[in-house]
N, C-alpha and C positions, 0 to 999 in steps of 0.2 A: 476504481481502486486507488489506493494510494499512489503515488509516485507518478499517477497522467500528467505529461506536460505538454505544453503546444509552445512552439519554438516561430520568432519571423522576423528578418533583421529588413530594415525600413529607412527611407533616406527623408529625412525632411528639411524643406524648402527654409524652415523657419522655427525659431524657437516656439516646442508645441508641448502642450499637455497631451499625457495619453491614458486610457485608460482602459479597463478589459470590461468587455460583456457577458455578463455572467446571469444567469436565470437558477433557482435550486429547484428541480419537482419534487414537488413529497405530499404523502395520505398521510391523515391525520391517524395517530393510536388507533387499534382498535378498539370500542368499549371494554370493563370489563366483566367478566361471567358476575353471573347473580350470585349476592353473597360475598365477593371480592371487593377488594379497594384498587383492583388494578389488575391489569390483565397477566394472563403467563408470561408472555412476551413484550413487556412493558419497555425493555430495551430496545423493541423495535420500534420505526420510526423517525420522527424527522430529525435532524441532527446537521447542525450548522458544520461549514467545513471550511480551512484553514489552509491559505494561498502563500508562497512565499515566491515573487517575483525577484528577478536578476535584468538590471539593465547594462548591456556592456558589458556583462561577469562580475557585476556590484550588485550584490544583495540589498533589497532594498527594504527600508522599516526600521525598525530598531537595534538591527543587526543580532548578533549570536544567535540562539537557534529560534529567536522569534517568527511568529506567521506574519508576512505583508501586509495582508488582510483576511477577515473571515467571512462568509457568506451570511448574508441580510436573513432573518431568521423569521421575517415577520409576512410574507408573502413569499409567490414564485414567480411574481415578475422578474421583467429584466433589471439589473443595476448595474450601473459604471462603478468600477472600481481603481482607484486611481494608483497607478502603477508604481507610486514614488511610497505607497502608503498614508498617503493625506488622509484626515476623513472625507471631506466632501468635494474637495477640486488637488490639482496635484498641486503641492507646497512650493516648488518651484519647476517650469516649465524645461522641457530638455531641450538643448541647444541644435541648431540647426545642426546635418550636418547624416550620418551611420547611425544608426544604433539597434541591436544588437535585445532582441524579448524575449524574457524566458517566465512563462506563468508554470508554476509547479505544483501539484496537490498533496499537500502536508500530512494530511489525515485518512485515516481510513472513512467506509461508504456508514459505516456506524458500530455499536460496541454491543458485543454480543447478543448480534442479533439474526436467531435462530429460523426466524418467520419472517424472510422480506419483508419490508414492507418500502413501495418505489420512494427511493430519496435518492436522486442523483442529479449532478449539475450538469448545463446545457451554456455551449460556449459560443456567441453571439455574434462574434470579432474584436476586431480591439478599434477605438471610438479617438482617432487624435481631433488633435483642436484647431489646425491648419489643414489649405488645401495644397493640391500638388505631389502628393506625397506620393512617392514610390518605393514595391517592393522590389529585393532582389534575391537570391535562393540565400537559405543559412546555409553556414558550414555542414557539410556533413557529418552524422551517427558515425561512431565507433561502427567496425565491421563484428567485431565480438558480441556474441548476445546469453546471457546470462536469464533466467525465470524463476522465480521461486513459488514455493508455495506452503504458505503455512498458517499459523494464526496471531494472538496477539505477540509472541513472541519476534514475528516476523515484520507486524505492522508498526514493533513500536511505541506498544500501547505503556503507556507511565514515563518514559524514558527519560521525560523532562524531569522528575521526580517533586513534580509538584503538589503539596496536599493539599484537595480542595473539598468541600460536601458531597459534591455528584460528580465522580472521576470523569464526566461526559461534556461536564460544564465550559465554558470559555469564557475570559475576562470580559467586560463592556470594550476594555482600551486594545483589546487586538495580542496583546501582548506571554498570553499563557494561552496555548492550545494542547497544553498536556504532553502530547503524544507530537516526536518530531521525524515523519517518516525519515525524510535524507540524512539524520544521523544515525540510524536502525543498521544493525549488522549488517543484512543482506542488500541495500543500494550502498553502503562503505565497500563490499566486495567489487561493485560495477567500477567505482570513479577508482578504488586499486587498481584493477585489473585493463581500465580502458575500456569500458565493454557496455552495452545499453542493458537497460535494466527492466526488466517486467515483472512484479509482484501481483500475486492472487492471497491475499491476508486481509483476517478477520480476524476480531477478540475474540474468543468464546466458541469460534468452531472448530468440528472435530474432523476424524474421519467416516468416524459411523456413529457419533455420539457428542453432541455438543457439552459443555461445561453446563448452560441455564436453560436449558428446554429449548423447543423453537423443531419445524421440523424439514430444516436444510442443510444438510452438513457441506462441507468443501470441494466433494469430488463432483455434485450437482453445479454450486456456484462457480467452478472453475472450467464449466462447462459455457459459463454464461459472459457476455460482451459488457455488458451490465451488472455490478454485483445484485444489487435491489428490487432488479426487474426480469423475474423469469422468464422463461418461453411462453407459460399461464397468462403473465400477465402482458404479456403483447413485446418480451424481451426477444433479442434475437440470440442464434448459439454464436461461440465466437468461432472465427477463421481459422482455424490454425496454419492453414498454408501460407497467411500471410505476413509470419511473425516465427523462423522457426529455432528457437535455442540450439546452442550449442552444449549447454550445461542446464539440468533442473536440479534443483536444490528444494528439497523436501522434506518442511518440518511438521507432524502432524501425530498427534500422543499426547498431549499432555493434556486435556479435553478429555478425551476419550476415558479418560480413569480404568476402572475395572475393567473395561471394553476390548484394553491394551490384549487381555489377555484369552480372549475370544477369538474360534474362526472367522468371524465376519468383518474383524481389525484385519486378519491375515488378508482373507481373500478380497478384500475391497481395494486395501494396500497392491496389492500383486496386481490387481485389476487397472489398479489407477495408473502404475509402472508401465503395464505392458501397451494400455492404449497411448499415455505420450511416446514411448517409442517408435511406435509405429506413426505416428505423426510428425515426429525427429528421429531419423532413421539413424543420425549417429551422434545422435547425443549423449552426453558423458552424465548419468546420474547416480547426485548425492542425496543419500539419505540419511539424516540426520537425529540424532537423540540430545535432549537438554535444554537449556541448562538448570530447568525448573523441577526438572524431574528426573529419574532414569528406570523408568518403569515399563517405558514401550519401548528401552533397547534392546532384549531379545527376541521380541518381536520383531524389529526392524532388522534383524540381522536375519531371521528367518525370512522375511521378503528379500533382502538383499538374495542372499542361496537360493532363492525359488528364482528370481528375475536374472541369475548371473545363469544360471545353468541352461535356461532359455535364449540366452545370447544381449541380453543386456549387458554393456557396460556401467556394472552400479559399484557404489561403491560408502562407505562408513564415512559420515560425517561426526565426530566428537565433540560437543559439544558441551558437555560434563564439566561440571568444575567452573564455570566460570564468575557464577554470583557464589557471594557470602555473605556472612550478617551484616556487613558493612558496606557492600557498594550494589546490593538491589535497590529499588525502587518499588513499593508494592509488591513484593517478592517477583518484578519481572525486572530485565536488564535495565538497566540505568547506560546513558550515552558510555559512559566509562567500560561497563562491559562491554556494550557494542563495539564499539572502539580493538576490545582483545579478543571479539568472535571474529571478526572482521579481519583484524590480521592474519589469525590462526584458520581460517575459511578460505581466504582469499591464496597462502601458501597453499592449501592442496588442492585446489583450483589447476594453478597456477602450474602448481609441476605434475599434477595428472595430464594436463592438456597440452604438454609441453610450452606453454606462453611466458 
């Protein structure tokens, strides 16, 4: 999912180049049906993804919300990726001495895509160019833990408001990766708030109804350690014991379309509320409506009353109102709205949990 990062602060002996190990797995397309030019799920698939490294809390690459680097798109071997954003060695080598790695994953597992298909990256270690080198523990995680779960609203998708041919596409120079998870509403509510961040977001899925076909909606994938790689196909479930929120934030309707206003939006909603509770036993949930839509908000107010009366602590997320004709992006949030979900998210966070 988006927002994985692996953290390791490192002392070296001598000015060294460093660089990360990175492998992408992925199955090719499916063919498509006879008579077609392409399959139903043509979104699914392999799909380069988009690294933004911090050495020492300096962003590295071309700085603003650009990616460090993107994953090799032409195999699934291992590759060094050099940590400064060079293309093929680091541009200049870091000085002996602390420092302080942060690899962050920019982009979501792929764009609506309804039918896994395994695209996921494998992390190798990180490769410096000196010997002697010693680790020592990083600073510790915030104690606060934040989870969301939603879809492209969540993940980001267009934010960067770039118009390209195939909104999936990535520049050759590193520089356009579209979609920039860590400016997205819901990781701006984490670095608010102090608090670690876990997102389960896709473009295009729903609750019980995806936006472009495909047949895995969110309450299955949110199930999974792996977005891409079911339990079918050799994925494992994830832990929940070992990761437990204090707050879930829950955006999930706007996909859904007409579905909003079906029992099986209700009870799958209700369903998906009551088993995270019982796996965060005092977790504060928000459920959310907007800002693309406002079609599943009486919907989600009736899960709220069904999950509040049952001894949930849930509660209304507003999110209405915040794009207009001038500051979306593809009619989804542009950094700028994020930027005012994020404040307005992060205040009832905040003084719901007394923080």
């Amino acid at each position: 999912m988006a927002g994985c990062e692996i953290r390791a602060t490192v002392v070296l002996k001598q000015a060294s180049c460093i660089t990360v190990e990175l492998a992408q797995m992925h199955e090719p397309h499916p063919p498509p049906l006879p008579g077609h030019k392409q399959n139903a799920d043509q979104a699914s698939g392999y799909e380069a993804n988009a690294f933004v490294t911090w050495v020492n809390g300096k962003r590295q690459g071309r700085g603003g919300y650009n990616a460090t680097f993107v994953t090799n798109v032409t195999d699934a071997d291992v590759h060094p990726y050099p940590m400064d954003g060079a293309k093929t060695t680091c541009a200049a080598p870091f000085d002996a001495g602390t420092h302080s790695l942060r690899v962050f994953k920019a982009t979501e597992a792929d764009f609506n895509a309804g039918s896994p298909i395994a695209n996921y990256v494998t992390f190798h270690g990180f490769s410096i160019s000196s010997t002697g080198v010693e680790t020592i523990p990083s600073p510790p995680l915030p104690t606060r833990k934040i989870e969301f779960v939603g879809d492209s609203i969540t993940a980001g998708f267009c934010n960067l408001c770039h118009v390209v041919p195939d909104p999936r596409a990535h520049k050759a120079d590193n520089t356009d990766h579209l979609e920039a998870y860590g400016a997205s509403w819901d990781h701006q509510i984490c670095e608010i708030l102090d608090a670690q961040c876990h997102t389960a977001a896709w473009s295009g899925i729903g609750m019980v109804k995806n936006c472009c076909g495909g047949n895995e909606t969110m309450p299955t994938i949110y199930q999974q350690t792996l977005s891409t790689l079911t339990a079918a196909g050799g994925g494992t479930a994830w832990d929940f014991s070992k990761w437990k929120a204090d707050a879930l934030v829950i955006n999930l309707g706007t996909n859904d379309r007409s579905a909003v206003t079906g029992p099986r939006y209700l009870e799958k909603y209700k369903e998906v509320v009551m088993e995270a509770s019982q796996h965060y036993p005092n977790v504060h949930v928000f459920l959310a409506c907007g800002p693309m839509t406002d079609a599943y908000c009486d919907p989600v107010q009736k899960v709220i009353a069904n999950v509040t009366a049952r001894g949930v602590k849930a509660h209304f997320l507003d999110q209405r109102g915040f794009i207009n004709k001038t500051n979306g992006c593809c009619s989804h949030p542009s950094i700028a709205v994020d930027n005012a979900m994020a404040t307005s998210g992060a205040a009832l966070i905040k003084k719901t949990l007394g923080w």
